[in-house]
GULO-289331 format. One record per atom (N, C-alpha, C): x, y, z; residue in three letters. Coordinates in steps of 0.2 Angstrom, whole numbers, plus 5000, padded with zeros to 4 digits. Atoms other than C-alpha are relative to their C-alpha. Last residue first. Layout:
<nodes>
XYZala ...
</nodes>
This chain:
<nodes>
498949984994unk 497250075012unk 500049935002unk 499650065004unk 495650004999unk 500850015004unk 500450064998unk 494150095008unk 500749934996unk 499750024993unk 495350255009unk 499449925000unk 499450045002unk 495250254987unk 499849985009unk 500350074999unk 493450334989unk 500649945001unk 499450045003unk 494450504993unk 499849935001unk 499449975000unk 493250664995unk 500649954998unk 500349965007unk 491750564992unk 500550034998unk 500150085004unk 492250435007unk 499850034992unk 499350025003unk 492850585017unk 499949954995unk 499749945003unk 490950665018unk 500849984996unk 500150005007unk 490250505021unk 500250074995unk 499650075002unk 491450475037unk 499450004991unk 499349975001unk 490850685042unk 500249904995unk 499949945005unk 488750625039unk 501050024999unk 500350035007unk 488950465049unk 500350064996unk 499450035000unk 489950565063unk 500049974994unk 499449985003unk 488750705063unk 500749944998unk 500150005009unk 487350585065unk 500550054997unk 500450045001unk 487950525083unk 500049994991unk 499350025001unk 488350695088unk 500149924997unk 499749955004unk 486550735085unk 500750004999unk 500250035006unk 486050575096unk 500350074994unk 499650055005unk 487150655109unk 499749964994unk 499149995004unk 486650815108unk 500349964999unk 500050005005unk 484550755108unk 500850034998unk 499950045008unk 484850655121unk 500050034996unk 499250025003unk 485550795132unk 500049954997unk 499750074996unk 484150915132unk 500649954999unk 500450065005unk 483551045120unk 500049945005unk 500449965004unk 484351215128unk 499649925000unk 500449944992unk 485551135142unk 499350024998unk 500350054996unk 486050985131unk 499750065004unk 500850045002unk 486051095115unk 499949955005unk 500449955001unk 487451205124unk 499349994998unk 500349984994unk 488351065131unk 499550035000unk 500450064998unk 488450965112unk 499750035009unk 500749985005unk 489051145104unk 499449955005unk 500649964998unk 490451145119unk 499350024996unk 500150024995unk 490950965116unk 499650075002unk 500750035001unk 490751005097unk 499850005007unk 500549975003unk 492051145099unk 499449955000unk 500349984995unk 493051025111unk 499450074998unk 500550034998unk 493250895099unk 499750055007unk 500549965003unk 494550975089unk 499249985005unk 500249925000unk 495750955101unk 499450004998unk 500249984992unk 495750745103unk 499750105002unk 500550035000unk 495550735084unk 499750005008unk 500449935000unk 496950875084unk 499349985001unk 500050004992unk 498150735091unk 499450074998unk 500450045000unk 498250695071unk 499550005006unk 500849985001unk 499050825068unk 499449965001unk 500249934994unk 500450775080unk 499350054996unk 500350024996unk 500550615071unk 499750065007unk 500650005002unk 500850695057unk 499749985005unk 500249925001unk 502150785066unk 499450004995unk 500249934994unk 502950665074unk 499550034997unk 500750034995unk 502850525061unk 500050045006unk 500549934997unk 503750645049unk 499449965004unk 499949945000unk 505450565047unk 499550045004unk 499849974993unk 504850405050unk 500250075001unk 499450014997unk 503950405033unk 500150035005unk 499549965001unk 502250385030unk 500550005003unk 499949975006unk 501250235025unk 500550085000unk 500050055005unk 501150115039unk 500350054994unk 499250024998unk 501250245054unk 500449964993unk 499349955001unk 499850335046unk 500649975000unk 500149985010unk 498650155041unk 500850054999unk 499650065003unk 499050095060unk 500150024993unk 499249984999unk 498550265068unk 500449944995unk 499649935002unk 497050255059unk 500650045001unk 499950005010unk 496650085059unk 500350054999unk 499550045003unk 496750055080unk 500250034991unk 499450004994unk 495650185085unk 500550014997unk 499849915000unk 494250195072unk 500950005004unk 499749995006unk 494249995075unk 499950074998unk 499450055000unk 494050025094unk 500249994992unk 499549954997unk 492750165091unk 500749984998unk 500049945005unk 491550065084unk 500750024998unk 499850025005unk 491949915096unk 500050044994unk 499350025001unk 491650045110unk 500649944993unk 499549955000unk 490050095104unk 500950034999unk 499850005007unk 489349915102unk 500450085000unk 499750065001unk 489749895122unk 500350014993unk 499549954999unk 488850095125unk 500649934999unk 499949965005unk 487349995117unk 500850045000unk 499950035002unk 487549855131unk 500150054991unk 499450055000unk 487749955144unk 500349984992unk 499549945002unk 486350075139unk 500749965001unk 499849995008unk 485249915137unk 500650064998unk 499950065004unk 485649855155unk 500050024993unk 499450014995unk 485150045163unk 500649924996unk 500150054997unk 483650065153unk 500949995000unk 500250004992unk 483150235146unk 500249955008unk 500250074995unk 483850215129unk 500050045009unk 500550024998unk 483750355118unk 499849945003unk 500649934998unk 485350465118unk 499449975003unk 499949984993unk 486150285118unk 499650055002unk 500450054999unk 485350235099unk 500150005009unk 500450015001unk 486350365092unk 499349955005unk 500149944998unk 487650355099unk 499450014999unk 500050024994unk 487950165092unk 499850055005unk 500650044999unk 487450225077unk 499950005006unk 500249935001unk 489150355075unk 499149975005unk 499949944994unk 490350215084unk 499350055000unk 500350014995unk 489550095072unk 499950025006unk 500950014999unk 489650185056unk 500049975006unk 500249984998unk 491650225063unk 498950034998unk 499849994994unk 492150065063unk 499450085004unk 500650064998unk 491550005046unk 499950045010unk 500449985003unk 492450145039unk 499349985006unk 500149934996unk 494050095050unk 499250034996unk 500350024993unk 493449905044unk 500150085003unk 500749995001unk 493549965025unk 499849995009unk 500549995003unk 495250045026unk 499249994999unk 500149954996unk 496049915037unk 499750064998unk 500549965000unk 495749765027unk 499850095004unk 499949975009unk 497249685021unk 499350035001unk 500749984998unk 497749625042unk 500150044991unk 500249995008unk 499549535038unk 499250044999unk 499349995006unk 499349435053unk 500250044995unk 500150025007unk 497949445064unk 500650024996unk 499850055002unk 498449445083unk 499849984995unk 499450004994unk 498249605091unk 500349954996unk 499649955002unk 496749645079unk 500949995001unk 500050035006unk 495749525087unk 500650014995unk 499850055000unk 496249575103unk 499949964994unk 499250004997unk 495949735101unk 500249954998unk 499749965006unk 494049705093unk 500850025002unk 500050065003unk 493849585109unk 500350044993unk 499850035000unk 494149755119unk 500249914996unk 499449975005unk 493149905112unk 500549934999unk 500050015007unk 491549825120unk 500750004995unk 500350064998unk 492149805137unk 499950014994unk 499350025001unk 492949995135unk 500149915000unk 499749965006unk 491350075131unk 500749944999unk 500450035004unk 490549975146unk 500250014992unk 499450044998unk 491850055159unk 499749974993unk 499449985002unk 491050215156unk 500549934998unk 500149975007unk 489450155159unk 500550014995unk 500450045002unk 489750065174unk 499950004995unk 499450085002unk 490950175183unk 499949974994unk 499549985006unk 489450305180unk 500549994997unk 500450015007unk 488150205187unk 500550034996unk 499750065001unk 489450215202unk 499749984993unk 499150015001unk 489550395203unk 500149914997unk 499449964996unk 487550365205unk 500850014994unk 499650024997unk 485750335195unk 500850035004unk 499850014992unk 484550385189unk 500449975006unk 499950084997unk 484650325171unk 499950005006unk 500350045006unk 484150505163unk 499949925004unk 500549985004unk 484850635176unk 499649954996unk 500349974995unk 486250545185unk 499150044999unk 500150064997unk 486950415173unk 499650045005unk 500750075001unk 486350535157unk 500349955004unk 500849994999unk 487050695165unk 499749945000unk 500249964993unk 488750625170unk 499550005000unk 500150064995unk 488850545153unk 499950005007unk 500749994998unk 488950715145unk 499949955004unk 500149944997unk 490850725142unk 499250015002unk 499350024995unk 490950555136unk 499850065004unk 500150044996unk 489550595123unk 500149985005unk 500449924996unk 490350745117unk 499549935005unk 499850004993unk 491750645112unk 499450025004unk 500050094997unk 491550585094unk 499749995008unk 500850044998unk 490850765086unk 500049945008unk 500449955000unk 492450865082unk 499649995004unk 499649954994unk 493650725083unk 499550045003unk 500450024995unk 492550655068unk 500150005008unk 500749975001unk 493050785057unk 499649965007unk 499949944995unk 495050765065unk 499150014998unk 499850014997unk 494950575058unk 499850075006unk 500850044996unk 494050595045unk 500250005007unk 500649955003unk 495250735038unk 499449955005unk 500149964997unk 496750625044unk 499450045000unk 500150024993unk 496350475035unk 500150065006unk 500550015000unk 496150565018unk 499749975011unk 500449964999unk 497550655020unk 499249995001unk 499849974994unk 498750535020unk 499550045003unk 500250064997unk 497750445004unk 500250015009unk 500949995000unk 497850624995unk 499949945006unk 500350085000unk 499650614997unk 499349985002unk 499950055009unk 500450794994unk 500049924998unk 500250015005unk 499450865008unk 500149994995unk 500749995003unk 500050815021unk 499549984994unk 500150085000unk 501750815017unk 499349985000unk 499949995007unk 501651015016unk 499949914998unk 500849955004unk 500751025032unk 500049984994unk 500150065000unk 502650925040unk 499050014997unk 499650055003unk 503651055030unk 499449925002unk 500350005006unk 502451185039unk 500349954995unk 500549984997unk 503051135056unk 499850004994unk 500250065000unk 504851095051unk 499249994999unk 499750035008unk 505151265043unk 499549925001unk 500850005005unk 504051325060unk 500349994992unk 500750044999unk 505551235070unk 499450034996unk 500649974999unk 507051295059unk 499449965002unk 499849994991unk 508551165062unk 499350074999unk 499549934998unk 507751075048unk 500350035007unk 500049954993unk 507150895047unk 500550074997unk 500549945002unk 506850775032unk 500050065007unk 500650055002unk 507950625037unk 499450055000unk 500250015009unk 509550715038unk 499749984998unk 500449935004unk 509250755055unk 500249994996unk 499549965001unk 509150565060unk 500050064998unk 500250005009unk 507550525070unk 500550034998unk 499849935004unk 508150475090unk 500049994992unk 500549985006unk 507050345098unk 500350094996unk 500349934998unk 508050295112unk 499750034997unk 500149955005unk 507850115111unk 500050084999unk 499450005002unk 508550015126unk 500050064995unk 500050055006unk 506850015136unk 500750034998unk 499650035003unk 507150025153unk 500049964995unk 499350015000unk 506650175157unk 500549934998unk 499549965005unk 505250185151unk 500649974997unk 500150055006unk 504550045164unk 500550044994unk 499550054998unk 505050165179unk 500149934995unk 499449985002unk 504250315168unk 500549955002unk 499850025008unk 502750205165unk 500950055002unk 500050055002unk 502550185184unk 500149994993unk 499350014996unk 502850385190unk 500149914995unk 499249955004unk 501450425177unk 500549985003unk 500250085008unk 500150255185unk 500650074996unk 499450035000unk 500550375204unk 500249954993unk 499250024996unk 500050505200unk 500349955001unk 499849965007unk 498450445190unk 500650025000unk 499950085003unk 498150345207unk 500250014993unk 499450034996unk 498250505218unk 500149954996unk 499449955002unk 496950595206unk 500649975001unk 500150005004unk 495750455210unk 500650034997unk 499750075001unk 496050465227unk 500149984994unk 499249984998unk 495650645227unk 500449944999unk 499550035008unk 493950605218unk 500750025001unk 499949925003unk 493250555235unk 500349994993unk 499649954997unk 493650415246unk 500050084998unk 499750004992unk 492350295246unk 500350065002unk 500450044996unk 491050325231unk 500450005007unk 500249964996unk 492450425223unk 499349995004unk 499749954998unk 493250275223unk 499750085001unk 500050024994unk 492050155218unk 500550055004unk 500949974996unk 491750265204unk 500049985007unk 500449934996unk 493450295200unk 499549985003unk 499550024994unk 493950085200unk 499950095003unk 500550024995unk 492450075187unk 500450005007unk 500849944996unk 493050235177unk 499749935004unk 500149934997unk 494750135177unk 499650045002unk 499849994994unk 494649985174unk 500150045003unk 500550054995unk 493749955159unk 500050005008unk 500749955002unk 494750095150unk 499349955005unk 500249914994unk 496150015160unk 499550044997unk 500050054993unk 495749845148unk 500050045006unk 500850005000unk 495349955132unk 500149955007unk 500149955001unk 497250025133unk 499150005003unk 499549994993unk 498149875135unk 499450055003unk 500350034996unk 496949845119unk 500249985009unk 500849975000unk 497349995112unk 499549925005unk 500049944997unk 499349955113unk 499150025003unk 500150044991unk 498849765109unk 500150085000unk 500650034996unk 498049845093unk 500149985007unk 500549954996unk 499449965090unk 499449975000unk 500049954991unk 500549835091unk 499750065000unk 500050054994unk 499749715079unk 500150055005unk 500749995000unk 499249865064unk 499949975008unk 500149944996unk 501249905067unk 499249995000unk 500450004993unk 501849735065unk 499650055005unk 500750045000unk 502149735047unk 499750005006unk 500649975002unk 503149895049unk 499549944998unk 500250025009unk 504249795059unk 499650034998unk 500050075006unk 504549835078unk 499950014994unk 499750064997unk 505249965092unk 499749944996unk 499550005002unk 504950125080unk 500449935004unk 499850045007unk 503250115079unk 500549995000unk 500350085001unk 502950135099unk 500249974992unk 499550044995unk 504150305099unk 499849934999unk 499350015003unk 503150395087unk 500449935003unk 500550055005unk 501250335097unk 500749994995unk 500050064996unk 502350395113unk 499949984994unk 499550025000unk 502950565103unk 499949945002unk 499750025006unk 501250595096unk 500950005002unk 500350035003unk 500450595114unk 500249974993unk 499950095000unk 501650675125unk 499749944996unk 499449995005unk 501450855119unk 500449925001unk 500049995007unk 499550815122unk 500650014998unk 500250075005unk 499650725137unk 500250024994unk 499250065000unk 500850865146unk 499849944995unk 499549985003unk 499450995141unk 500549974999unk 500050035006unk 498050895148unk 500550024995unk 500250085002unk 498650885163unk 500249994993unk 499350005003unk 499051095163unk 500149924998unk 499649965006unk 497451135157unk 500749955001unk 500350025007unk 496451015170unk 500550004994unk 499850075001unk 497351095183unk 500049944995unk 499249995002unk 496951255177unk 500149955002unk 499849985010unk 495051195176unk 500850015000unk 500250075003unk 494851105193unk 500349994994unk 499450044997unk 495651265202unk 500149944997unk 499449985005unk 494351355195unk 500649975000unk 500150035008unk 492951235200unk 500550044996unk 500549975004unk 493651235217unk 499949994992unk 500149995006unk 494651115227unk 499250065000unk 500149945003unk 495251145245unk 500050024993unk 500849975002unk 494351005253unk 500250094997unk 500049974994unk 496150915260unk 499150064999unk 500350024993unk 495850775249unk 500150045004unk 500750014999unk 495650905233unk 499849945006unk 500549954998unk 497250995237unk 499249985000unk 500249974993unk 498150855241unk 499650074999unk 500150044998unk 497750775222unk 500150015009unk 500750015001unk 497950915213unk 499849965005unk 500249944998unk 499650935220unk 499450005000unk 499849994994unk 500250765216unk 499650045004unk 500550064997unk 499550755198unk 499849995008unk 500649985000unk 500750925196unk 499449965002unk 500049964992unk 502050795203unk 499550064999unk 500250024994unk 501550665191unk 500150055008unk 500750004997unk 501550765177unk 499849965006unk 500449955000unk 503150825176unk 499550005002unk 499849984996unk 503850645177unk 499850065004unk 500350064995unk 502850595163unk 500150045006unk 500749984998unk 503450735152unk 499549965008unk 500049944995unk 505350695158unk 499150054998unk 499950004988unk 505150515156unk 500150095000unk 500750064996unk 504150515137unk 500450025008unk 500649974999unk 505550655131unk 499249995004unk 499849944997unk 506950555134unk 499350045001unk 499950024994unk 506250415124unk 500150045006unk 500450004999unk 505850525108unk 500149955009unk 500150074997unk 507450605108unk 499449945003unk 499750024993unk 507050755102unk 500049955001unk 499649964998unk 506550855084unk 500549945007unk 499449995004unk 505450735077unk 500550025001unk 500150085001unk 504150725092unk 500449994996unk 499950024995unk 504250905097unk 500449935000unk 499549975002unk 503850945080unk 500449985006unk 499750055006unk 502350845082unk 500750004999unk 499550064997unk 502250925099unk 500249954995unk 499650014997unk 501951085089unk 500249935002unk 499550015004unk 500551025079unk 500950025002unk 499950085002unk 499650965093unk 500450004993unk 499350025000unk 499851125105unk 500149904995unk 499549965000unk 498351205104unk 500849994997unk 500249965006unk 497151085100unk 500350044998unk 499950065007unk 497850945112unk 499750034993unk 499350035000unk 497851085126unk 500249974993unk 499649965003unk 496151105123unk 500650034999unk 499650025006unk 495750935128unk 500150084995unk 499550075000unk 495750935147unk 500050024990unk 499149984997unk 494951125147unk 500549935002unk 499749965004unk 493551055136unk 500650025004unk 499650065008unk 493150905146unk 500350054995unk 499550035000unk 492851045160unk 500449944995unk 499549965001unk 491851145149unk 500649965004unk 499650005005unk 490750995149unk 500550034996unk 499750095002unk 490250965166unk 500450014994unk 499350014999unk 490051155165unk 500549945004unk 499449965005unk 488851155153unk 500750005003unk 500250045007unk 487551015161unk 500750044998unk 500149985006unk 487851125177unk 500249954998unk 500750025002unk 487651045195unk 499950034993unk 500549975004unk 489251165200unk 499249994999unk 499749904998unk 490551095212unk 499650024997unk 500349994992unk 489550915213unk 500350075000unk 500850015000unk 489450905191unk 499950015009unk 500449925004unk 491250975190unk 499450005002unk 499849954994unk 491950815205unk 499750094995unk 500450014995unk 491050695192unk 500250075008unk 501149985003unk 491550755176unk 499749995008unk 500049924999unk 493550775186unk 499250004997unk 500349974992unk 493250585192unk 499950084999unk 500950034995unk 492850485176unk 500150065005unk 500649985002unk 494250585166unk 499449985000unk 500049955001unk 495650535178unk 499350044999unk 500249994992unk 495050355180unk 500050085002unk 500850034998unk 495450335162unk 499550035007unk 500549935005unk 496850445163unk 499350004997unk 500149944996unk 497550325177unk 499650064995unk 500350034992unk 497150145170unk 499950075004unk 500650025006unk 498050195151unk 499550005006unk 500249935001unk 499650265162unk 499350014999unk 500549984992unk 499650085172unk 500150094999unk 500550034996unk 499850005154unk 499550045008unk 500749985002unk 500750115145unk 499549965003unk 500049944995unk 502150055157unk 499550034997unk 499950014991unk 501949885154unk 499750065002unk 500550014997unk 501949915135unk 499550005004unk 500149945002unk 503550005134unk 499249985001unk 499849954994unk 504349855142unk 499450065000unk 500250024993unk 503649735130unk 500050045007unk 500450005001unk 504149835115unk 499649985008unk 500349944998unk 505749845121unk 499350034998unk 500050004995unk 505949655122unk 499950075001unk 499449954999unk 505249605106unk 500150035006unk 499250014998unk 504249465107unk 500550014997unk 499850014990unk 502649555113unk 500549964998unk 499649964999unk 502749635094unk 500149985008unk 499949955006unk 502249445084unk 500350085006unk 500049954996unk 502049335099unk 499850074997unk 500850014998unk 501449185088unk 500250055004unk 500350034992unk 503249225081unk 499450015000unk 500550065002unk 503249245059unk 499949995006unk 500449964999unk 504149435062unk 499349934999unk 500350055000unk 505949345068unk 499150005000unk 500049995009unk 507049495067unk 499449934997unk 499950055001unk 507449535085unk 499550004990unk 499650074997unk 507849675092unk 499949944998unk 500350034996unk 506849825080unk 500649955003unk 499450044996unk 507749935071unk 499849965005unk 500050014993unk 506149975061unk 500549985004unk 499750064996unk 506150025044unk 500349995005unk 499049994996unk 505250145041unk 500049945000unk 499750034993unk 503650105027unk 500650025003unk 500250055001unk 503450235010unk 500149965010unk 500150064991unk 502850345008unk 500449954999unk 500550024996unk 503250434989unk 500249945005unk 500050095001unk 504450534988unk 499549985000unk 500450044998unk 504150734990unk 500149944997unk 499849994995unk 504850904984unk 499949945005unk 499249995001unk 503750904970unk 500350015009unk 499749925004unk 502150834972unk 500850025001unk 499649944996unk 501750634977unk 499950084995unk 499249955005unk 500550544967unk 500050075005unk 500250005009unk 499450434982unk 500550044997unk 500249935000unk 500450354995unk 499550044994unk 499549944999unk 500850164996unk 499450064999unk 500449945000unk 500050005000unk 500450065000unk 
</nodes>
């Protein structure tokens, strides 16, 4: 699979090639038996558990300081507005510096701001301003962390292996999604959403002790498309973009559907306390139910060989994500919203997995930062819809913003399908 007709100044894509540790791509392990893969894993493992658990508690601890519908969901927005701001940058970020180095001293940073949040809300000296600039700066260390880990990930195995290990990544990923908002809710059930904070603190200290000791540093040559000018780099990686229509295609859907995808996430507070009647713990329950779906789709993934459909199943992926939304707005029923928020996650999960796997696959190492830093926009962009979707839950209610977010998703994934019919054959 390559790129479509390059323009001047531009090769066409093609795969990196992976300094991985071992050379043997026919293992039943396929990337868990590489040993810095392994590691890297691990430590994404008890990050994926904390920032789940994370954005379960801060909806729940906005909706007891306020009991606003909007400012439940303005705080979702000061967590991913960072990831708006700063997602071309970290691309540049991601290119520029040692990608290994860079994963421990973000982390690191985050864990003792983590720290702080975390005794000021068990000592009861949280406010909801206090909520939001902490939020910010959370989210700020994700977002320039974000496209240098998913960098960093490709470069420990095979470009055949990238579909595999960004599915166990997502499925490491969908197993703390599972555990995380049900491990919040009983927590802020018992101790508050402080303990909750404390646990996020401590899941960043534990990837950076895993980090460390993977071998790879993840340094990109500067000969390999880099200038010492960062906004040279910045527009250089825009200009790659768009001189491969098939790049572009996955991106476009990907930040369209950004816009829309979330808004649900961000509302779930309302529909587990308002609509389902229920608690914190209803909210575990919900949240966790996303992640319980996503999971088999993972593990599928995790372990197909050679996968030659990932184009039509990312399609496939995000009609079911959009539907599945759809059909949540109007369920009243505790067990059936489970089960709808089940098909959701399986949407989602091949949306996930395909679209970083497609990128990673087809453009060159050089510029995996820094597409993968636009790609971090799908996280940003979603806070304009998140506050559209508060604004028509206050006004109109809150099924009709997630069912409306729901049909934006359809509508944007038929939009890119008209724009570049080829993505059903990546």
């Amino acid at each position: 699979m390559g790129a479509a007709d390059s323009k001047e100044g531009y090769t066409a894509a093609q795969a990196p090639l992976a300094p991985a540790p071992m050379t043997d791509t026919s293992s039943l392990l396929g990337p868990l038996a590489r040993r810095d893969f392994r590691f890297f894993i691990v430590g994404a493992m008890g990050e994926s558990i904390g920032v789940w658990a994370y954005l379960t508690v801060i909806g729940w601890l906005a909706l007891e300081l306020t009991d606003s519908a909007f400012r439940v969901t303005l705080i979702s927005v000061m967590w991913f507005i960072p990831f708006f701001v700063l997602a071309l940058p970290s691309g540049v970020v991601a290119d520029r510096f040692p990608r290994r180095r860079t994963i421990l001293v973000l982390r690191s940073v985050g864990a003792v701001v983590l720290t702080v949040l975390a005794v000021l809300t068990l000592s009861g000296g949280l406010t909801y301003f206090r909520l939001a600039a902490f939020t910010v700066a959370i989210g700020s260390i994700t977002a320039l962390d974000l496209p240098v880990r998913n960098s960093f990930a490709a470069m420990l195995v095979t470009p055949r292996e990238l579909v595999n290990a960004q599915a166990l990544l997502a499925s490491e990923a969908g197993v703390m999604r599972v555990l995380g908002p049900l491990l919040a809710g009983f927590m802020l059930a018992g101790v508050g959403g402080g303990g909750g904070i404390a646990m996020y603190a401590g899941a960043q200290l534990f990837m950076v002790l895993w980090v460390l000791q993977v071998r790879e540093r993840g340094e990109v040559p500067r000969d390999a498309g880099r200038d010492m000018h960062v906004i040279h780099d910045l527009l250089d990686g825009l200009r790659y973009i768009r001189a491969y229509r098939d790049v572009a295609a996955v991106v476009f859907i990907s930040i369209l559907t950004g816009v829309v995808g979330w808004s649900y996430i961000a509302l779930m507070p309302i529909m587990a306390k308002e609509v389902l009647h229920g608690d914190s713990v209803t909210l575990g329950f919900l949240s966790t139910a996303i992640g319980v779906g996503g999971l088999p789709v993972a593990m599928a993934l995790a372990f197909l060989r050679d996968f030659r459909w990932s184009g039509k199943a990312l399609v496939l992926g995000l009609c079911i994500w959009g539907l599945a939304q759809i059909a949540f707005a109007y369920s009243r029923s505790f067990p059936l919203s489970l089960l709808i928020l089940g098909t959701a996650g399986m949407g989602y999960m091949l949306h996930n997995v395909l679209h970083r796997a497609i990128i990673l696959r087809v453009v060159e190492r050089a510029y995996h930062g820094r597409v993968m830093g636009v790609l971090s926009l799908t996280w940003g962009a979603n806070i304009f819809g998140t506050l559209a979707a508060g604004s028509v839950a206050e006004t109109l209610g809150v099924s009709t913003a997630i069912a409306g977010s729901g049909v934006l998703i359809l509508i944007a994934t038929a939009g890119v399908l008209v724009y570049n019919p080829r993505l059903l054959k990546l």
